[in-house]
N, C-alpha and C positions, 0 to 999 in steps of 0.2 A: 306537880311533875307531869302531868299527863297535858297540862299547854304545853309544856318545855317540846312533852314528845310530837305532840300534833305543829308544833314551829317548827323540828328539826323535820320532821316528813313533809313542808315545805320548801325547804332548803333555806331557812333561817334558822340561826345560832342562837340558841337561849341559856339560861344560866340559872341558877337560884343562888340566894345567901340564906345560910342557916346557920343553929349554931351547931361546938361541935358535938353538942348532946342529940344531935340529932343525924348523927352523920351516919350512923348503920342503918338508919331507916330510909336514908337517904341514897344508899346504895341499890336496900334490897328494891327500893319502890322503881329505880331506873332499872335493875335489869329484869322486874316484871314485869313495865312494860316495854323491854324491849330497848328503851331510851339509851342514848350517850350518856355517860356519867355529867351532870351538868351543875353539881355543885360549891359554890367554896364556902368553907365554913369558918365563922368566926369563932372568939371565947365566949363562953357560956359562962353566966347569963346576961341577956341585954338589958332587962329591963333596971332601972334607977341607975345606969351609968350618967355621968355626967355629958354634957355636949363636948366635953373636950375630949373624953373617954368614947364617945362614940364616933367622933371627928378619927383620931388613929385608926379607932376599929375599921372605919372606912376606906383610910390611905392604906392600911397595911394589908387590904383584901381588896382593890384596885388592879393589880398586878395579875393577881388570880382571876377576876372578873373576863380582863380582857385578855387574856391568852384562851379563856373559855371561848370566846365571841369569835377571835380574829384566828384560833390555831384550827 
């Protein structure tokens, strides 16, 4: 989080993907430091999904990525 925050105090758009077992840590670490909220978070847990299972995981937080970057 703390690249995310030193990217946006350059005036570049940064993002993370997490899952969403991690999304209240995820909130409190950005407005500790001060940061944009700059997370989208997928289903928990990642690990042993299949590549087809992680391929949707991908396309269906796609949308979320870049409305992060471009909004």
């Amino acid at each position: 989080m703390h690249d995310i925050a030193d990217l946006e105090s350059r005036g570049i758009p940064g993002v993370y993907v997490a899952t969403v077992e991690f999304e209240q840590a995820g909130h409190g670490q950005a407005a500790a430091l001060g940061a944009t909220e700059a997370g989208v978070f997928v289903a928990h847990p990642v690990q042993d999904r299949s590549d087809e299972e992680m391929k949707e995981m991908a396309r269906l937080a796609v949308d979320g990525l870049m409305g992060r970057i471009t909004g």
